[in-house]
C-alpha positions as CSV (number, residue, x, y, z in Angstrom):
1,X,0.0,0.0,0.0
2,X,1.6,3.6,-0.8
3,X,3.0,5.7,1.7
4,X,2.9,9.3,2.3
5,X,5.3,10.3,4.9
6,X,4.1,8.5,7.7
7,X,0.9,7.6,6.9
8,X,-0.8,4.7,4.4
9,X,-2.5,6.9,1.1
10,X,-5.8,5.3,2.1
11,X,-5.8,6.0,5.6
12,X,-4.7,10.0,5.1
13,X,-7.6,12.4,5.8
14,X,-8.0,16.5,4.7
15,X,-7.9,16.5,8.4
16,X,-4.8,15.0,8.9
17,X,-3.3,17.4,6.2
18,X,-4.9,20.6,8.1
19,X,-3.2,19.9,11.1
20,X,0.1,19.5,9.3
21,X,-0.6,22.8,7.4
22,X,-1.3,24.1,11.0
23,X,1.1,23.0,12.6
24,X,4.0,23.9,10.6
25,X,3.9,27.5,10.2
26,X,3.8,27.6,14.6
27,X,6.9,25.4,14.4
28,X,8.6,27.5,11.8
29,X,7.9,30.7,13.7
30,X,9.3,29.2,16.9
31,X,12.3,27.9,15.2
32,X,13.2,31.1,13.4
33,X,12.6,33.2,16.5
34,X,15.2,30.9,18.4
35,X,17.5,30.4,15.9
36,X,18.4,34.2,14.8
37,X,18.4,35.0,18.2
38,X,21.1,32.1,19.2
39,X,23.6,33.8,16.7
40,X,23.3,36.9,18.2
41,X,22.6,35.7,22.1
42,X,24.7,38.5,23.8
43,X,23.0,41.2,21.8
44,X,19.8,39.8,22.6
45,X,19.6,39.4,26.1
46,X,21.2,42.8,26.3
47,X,18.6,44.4,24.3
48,X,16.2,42.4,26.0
49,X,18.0,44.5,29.5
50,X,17.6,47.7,28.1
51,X,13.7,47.3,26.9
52,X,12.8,46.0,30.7
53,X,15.6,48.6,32.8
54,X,12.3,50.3,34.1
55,X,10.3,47.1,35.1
56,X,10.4,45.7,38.4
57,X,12.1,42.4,37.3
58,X,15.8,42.3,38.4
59,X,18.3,43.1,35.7
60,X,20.2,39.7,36.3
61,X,16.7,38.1,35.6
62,X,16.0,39.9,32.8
63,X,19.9,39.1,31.2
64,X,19.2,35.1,32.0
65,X,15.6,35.2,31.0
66,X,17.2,36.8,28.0
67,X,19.4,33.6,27.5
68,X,17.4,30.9,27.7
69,X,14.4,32.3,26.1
70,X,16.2,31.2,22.1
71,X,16.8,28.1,23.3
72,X,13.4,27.8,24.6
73,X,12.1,29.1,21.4
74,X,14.3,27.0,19.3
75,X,13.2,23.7,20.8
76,X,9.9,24.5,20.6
77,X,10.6,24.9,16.9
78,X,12.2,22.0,16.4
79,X,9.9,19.6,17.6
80,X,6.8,21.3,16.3
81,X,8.3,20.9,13.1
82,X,9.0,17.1,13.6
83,X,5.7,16.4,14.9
84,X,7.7,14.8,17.6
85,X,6.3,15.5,21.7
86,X,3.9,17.5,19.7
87,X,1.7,18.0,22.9
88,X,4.7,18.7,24.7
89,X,6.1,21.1,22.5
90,X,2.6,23.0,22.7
91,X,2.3,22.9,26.2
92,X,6.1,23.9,26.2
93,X,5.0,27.2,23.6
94,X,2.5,28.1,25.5
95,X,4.3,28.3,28.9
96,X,7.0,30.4,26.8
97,X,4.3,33.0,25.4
98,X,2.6,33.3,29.0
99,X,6.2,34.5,30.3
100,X,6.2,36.6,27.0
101,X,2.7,38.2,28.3
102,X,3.5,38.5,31.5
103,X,7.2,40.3,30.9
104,X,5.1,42.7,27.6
105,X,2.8,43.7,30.5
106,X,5.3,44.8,33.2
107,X,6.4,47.1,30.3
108,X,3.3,47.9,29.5
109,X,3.6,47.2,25.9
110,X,0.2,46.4,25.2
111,X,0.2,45.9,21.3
112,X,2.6,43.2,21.4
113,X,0.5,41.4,24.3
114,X,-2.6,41.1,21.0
115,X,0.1,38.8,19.4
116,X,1.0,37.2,22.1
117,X,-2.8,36.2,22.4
118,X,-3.1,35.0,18.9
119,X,-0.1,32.5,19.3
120,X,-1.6,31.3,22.5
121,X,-4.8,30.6,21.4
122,X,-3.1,28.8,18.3
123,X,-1.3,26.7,20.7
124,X,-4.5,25.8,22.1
125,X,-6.4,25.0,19.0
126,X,-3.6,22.7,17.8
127,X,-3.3,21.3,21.4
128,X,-7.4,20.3,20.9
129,X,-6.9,18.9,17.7
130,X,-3.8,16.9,18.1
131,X,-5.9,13.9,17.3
132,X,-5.0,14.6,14.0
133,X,-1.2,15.2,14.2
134,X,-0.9,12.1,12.0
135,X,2.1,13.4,9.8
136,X,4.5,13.7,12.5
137,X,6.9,11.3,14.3
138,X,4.9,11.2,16.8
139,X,2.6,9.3,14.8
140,X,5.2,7.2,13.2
141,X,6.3,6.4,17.0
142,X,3.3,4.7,17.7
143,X,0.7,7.4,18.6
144,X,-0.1,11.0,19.2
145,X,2.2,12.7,22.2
């Protein structure tokens, strides 16, 4: 019987090819955010120091926060891409984007917290309808994760 990716031809559903569709440009937005800011991590987390220098959060907080948050980002990507710990990596993306809201609102950037909103409620949908991450390794492992 022919294969696409991980899935039998017969067996793979519109559905199934939504969620991929879905999933993928989260996963590629996660993995690009992580991985230009991993070549520049200094910059970053300095930059990062300089936007939050009136906040109440601690500037030695704000400089770690600063260099684990691409690396955070990063895996996220990664493994939303693969389809691999997929429920994992959402719960994992959303965790990241409450810190994101929470840190945008100490600063009281409140246009950035709209797209902070629109990611986490993407995180949720996919989370909902992981049912049909079928084109992922997850899938290929032996069921949804």
């Amino acid at each position: 019987m022919p294969r696409y990716f991980f899935v039998n031809k017969n067996d793979l559903k519109k559905e199934h090819i939504a969620y991929l569709l879905a999933r993928l440009p989260m996963g590629l937005s996660f993995f690009g955010h992580g991985l230009i800011r991993i070549t520049k991590l200094d910059t970053f987390s300095d930059g990062m120091v300089k936007q939050f220098s009136k906040s109440i959060l601690p500037e030695g907080f704000v400089s770690a926060f600063g260099h684990v948050l691409p690396f955070l980002e990063f895996i996220t990507g990664v493994l939303l891409l693969l389809g691999f710990f997929t429920r994992s990596a959402l719960v994992l993306g959303s965790v990241v984007i409450l810190m994101l809201i929470f840190g945008t609102s100490l600063i009281e950037q409140w246009n950035g917290i709209f797209t902070q909103l629109f990611y986490a409620a993407y995180l949720a949908v996919l989370y909902y309808f992981s049912q049909y991450n079928v084109i992922s390794v997850d899938s290929r492992m032996g069921g949804v994760k």
